[in-house]
LOMILUM-951474 format. One record per residue: residue number from 1; residue in three letters; x, y, z of N, C-alpha, C in turn. Coordinates in nm, 3 decimals, m for minus. Layout:
LOMILUM-951474
- NUM	ALA	X	Y	Z	X	Y	Z	X	Y	Z
...
***
This chain:
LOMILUM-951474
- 1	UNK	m0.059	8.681	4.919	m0.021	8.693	4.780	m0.112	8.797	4.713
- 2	UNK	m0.030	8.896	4.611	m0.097	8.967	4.547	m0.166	8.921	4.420
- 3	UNK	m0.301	8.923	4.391	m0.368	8.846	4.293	m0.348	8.939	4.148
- 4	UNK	m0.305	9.072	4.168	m0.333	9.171	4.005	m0.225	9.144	3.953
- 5	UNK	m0.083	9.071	3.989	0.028	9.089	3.941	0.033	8.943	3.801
- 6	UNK	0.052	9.049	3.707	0.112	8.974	3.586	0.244	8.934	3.552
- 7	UNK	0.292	8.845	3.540	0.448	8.780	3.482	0.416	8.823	3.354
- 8	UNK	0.538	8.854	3.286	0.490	8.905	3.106	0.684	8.891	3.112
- 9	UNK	0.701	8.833	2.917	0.797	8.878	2.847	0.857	9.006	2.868
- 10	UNK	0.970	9.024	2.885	1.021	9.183	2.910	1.095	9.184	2.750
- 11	UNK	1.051	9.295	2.675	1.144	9.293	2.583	1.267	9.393	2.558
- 12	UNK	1.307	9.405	2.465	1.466	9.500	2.505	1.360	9.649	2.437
- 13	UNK	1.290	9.642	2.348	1.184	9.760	2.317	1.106	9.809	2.415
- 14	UNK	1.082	9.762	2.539	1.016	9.769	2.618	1.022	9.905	2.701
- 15	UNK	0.956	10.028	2.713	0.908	10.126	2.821	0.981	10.122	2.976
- 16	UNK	0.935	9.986	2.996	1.054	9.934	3.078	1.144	9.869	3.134
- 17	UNK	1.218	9.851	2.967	1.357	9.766	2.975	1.465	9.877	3.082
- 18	UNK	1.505	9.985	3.061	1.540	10.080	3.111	1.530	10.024	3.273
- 19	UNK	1.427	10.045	3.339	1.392	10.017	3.457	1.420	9.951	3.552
- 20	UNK	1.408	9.827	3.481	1.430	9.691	3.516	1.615	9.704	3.511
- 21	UNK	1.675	9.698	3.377	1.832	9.716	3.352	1.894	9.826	3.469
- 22	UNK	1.789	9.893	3.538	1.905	9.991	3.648	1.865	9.919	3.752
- 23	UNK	1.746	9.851	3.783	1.769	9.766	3.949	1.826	9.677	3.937
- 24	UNK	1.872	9.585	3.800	1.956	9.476	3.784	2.101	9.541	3.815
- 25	UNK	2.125	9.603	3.777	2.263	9.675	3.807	2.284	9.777	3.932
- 26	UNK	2.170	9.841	4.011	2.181	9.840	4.128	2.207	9.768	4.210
- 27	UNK	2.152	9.636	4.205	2.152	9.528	4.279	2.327	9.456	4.234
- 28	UNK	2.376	9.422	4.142	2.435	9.321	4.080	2.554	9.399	4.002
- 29	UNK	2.558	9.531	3.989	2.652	9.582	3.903	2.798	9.553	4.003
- 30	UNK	2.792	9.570	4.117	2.959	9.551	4.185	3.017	9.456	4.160
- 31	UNK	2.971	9.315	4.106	2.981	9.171	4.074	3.111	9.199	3.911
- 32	UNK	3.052	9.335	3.865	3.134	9.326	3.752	3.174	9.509	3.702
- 33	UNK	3.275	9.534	3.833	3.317	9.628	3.807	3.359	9.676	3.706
- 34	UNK	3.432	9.605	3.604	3.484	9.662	3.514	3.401	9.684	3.374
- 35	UNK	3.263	9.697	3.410	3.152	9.692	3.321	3.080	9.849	3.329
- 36	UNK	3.041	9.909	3.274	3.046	10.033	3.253	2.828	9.997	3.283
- 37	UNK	2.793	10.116	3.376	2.630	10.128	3.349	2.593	10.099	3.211
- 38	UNK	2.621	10.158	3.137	2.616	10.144	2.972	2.605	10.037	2.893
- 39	UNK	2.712	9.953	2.963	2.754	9.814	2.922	2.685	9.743	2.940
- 40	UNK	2.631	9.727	3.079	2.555	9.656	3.171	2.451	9.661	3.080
- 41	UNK	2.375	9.778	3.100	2.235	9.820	3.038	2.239	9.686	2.888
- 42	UNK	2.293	9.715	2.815	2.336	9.690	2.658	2.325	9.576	2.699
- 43	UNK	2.397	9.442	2.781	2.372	9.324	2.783	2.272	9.291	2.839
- 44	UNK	2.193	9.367	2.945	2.079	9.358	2.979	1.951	9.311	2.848
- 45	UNK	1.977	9.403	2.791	1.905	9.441	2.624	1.856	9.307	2.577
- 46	UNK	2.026	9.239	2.560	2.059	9.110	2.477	1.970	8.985	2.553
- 47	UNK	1.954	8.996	2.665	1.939	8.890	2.743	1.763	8.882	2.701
- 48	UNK	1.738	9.003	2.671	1.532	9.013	2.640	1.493	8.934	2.537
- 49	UNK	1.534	8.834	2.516	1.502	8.696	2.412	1.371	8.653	2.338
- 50	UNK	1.306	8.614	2.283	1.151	8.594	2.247	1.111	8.417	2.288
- 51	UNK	1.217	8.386	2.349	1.159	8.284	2.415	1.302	8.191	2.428
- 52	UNK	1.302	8.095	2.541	1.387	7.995	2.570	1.517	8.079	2.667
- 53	UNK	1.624	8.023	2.637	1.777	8.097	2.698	1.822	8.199	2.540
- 54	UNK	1.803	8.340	2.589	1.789	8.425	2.726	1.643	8.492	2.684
- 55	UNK	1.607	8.489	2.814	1.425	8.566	2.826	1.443	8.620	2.996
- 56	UNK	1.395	8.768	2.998	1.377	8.831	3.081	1.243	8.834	3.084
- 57	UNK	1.175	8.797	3.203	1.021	8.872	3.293	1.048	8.946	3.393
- 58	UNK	0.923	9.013	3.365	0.888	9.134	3.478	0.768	9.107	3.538
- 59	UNK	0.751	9.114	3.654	0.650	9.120	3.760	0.584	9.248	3.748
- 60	UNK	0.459	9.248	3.662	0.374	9.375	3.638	0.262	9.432	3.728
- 61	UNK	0.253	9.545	3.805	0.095	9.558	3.876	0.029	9.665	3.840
- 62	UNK	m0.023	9.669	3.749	m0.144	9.737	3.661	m0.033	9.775	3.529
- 63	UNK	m0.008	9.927	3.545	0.098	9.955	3.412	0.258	9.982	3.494
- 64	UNK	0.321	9.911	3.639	0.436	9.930	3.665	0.487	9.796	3.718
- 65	UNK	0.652	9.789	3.659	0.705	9.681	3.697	0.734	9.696	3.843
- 66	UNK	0.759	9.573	3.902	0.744	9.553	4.044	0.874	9.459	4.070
- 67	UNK	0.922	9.350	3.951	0.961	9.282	4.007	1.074	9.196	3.886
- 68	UNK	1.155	9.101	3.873	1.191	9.014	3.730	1.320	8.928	3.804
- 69	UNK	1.297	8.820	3.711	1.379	8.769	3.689	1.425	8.680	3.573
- 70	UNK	1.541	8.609	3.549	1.575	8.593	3.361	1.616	8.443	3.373
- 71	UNK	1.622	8.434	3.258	1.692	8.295	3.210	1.786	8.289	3.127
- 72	UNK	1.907	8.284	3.188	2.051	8.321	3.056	2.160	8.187	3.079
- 73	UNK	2.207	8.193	2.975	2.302	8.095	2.926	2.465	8.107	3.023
- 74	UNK	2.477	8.204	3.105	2.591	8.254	3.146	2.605	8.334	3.272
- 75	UNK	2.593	8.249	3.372	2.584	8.366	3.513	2.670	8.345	3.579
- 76	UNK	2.782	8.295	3.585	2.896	8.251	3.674	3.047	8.208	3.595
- 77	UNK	3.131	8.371	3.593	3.197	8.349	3.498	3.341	8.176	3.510
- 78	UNK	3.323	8.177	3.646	3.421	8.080	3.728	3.314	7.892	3.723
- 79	UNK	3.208	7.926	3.661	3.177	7.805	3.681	3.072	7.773	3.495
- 80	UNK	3.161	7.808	3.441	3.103	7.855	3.269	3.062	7.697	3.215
- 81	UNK	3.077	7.574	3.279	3.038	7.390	3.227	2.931	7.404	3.308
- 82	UNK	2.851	7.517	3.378	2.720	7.478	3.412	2.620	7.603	3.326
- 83	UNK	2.490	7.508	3.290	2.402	7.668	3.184	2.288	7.536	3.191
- 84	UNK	2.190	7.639	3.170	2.166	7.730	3.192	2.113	7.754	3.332
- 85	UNK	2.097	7.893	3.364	2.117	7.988	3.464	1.928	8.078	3.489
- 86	UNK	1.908	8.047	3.619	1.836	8.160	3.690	1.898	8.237	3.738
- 87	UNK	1.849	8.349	3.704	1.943	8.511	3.711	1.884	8.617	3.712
- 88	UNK	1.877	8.716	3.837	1.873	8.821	3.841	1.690	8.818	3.906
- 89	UNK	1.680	8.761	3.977	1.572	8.732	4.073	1.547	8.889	4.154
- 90	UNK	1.501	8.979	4.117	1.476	9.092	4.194	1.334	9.123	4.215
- 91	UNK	1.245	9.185	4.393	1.163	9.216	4.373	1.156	9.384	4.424
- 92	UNK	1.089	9.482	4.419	1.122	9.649	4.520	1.091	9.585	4.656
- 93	UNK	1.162	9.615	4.713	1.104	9.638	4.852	1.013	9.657	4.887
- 94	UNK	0.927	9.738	4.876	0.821	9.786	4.920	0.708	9.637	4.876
- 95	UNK	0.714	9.553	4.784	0.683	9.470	4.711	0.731	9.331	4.741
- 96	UNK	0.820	9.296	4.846	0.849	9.142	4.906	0.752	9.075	4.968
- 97	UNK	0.767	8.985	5.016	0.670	8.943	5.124	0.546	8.890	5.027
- 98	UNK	0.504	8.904	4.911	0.392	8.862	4.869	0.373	8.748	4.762
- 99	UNK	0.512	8.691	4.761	0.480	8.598	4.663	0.536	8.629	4.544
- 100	UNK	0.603	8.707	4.486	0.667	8.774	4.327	0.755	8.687	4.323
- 101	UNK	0.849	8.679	4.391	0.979	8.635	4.342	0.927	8.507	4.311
- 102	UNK	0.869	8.430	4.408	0.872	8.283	4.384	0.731	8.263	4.264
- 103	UNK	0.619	8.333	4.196	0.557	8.358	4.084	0.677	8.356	3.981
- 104	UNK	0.794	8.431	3.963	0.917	8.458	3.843	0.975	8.354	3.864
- 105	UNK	1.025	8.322	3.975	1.114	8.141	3.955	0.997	8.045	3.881
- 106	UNK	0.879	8.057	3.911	0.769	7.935	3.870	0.774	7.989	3.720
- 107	UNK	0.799	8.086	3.649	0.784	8.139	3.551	0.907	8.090	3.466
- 108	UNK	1.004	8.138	3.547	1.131	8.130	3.449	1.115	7.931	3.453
- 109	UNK	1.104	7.847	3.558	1.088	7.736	3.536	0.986	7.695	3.426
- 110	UNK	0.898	7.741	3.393	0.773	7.680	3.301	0.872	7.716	3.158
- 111	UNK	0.919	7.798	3.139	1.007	7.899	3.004	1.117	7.775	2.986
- 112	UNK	1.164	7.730	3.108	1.295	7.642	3.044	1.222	7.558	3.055
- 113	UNK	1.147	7.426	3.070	1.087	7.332	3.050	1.053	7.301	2.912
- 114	UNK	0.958	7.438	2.882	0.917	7.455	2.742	1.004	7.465	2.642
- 115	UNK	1.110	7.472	2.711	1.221	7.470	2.595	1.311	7.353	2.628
- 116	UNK	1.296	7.262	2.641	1.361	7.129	2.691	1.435	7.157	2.757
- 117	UNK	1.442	7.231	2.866	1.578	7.264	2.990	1.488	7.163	3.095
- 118	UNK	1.579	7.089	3.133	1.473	6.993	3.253	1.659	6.985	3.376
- 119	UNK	1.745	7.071	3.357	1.854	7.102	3.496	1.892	7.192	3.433
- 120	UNK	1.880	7.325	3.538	1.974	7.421	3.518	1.990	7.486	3.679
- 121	UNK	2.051	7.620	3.703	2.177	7.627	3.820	2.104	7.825	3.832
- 122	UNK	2.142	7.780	3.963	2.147	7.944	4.028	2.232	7.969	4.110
- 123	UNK	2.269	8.077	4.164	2.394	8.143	4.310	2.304	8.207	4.347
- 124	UNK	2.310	8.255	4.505	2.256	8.328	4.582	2.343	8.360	4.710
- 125	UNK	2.319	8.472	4.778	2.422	8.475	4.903	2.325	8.507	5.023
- 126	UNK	2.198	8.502	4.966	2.132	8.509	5.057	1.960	8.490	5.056
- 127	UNK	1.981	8.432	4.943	1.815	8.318	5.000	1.761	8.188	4.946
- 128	UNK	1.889	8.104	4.994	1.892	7.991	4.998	1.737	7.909	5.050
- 129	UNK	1.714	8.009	5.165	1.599	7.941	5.193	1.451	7.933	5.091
- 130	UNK	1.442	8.051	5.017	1.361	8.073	4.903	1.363	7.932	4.812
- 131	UNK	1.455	7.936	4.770	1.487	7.845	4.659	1.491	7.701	4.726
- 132	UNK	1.545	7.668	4.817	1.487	7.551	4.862	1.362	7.493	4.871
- 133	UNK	1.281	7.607	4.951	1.126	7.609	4.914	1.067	7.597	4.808
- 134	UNK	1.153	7.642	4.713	1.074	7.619	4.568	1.113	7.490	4.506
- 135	UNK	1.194	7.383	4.554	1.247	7.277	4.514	1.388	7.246	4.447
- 136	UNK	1.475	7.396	4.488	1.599	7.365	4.465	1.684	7.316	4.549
- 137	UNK	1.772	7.246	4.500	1.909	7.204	4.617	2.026	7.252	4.568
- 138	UNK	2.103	7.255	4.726	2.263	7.310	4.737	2.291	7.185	4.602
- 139	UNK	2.406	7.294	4.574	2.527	7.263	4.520	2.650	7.218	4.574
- 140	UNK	2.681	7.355	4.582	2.786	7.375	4.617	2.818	7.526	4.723
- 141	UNK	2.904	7.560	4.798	2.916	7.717	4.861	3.061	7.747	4.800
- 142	UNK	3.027	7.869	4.737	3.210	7.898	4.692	3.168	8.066	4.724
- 143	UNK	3.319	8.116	4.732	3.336	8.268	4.716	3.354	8.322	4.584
- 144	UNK	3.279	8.380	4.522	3.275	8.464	4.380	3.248	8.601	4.384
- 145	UNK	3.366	8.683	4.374	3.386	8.786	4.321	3.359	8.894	4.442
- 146	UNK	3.450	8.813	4.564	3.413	8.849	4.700	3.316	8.797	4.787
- 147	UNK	3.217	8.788	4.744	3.093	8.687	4.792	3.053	8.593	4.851
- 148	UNK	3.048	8.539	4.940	2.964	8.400	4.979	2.881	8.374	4.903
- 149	UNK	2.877	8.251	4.806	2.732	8.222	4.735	2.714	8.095	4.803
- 150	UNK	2.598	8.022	4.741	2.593	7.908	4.727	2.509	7.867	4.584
- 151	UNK	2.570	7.802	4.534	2.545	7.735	4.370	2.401	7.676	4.418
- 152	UNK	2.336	7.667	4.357	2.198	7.540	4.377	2.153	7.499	4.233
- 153	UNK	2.077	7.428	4.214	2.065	7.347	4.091	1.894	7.277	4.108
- 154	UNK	1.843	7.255	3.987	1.723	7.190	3.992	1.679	7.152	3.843
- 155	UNK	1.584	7.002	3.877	1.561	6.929	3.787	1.377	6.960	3.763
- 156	UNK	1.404	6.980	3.645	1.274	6.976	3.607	1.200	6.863	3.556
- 157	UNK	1.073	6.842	3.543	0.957	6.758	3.491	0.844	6.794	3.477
- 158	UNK	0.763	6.766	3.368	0.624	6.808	3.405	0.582	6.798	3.516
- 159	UNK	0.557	6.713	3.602	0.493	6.739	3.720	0.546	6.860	3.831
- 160	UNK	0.673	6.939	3.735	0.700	6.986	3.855	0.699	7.122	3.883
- 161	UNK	0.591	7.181	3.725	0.560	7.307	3.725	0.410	7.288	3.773
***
């Protein structure tokens, strides 16, 4: 694990909201073709909250982001009676392997706690095993928007940040 890396508020004013909004949509833009870079970016923006559902973090190491993930009210347009949502879990490549992602899940978990979220829901198509490790469980496996996911879900408590 890397010890210099800071979790911090991402805000939509932010140097690098920009940044962050093009690996979210590198990663995640095919999910919603009919959404314009532009578009994307712009709801990206919305999602930079000052606390509770929606709040974006970034995984910081000295003055460059490395890493983020969010907490939004809306990540699965086919499954809209479940919220809130871990979303958009990204770390660079060059930057896996050390512990980030699962620092931003412990993050985005402490953020919904603090805001009385004690169950909320994620999809993944491919790291189920992550999130298990961190104390989530299957859901459900459905196909969305071409995809293999699998839904997972988790309960919070103090003891469990």
């Amino acid at each position: 694990m890397i010890e210099n890396i800071a979790i911090v508020r991402l805000q939509a004013d932010s140097p690098h909201a920009r940044t962050v909004a093009g690996w979210t949509h590198d990663a995640w833009g095919h999910l919603h073709p009919d959404t314009s870079a532009t578009e994307y970016r712009r709801a990206f923006y919305a999602q930079c909250g000052e606390g509770g559902v929606p709040s974006v973090f970034v995984a910081m190491h000295e003055a460059s982001p490395v890493g983020t993930a969010s907490l939004v009210a809306d990540d699965m347009s086919i499954r809209r009676e479940l919220t809130p949502w871990l979303a958009s879990v990204f770390v660079l490549p060059e930057w896996r392997g050390h512990g980030i992602a699962s620092r931003l899940v412990q993050r985005v978990e402490a953020e919904a706690l603090a805001h009385g979220i004690r169950h909320f829901h994620l999809y993944t198509p491919d790291q189920q095993a992550l999130y298990r490790r961190l104390g989530w469980e299957d859901r459900e496996a459905l196909t969305y928007r071409g995809e293999s996911v699998t839904v997972m879900s988790r309960r919070l408590d103090a003891s469990t940040i």
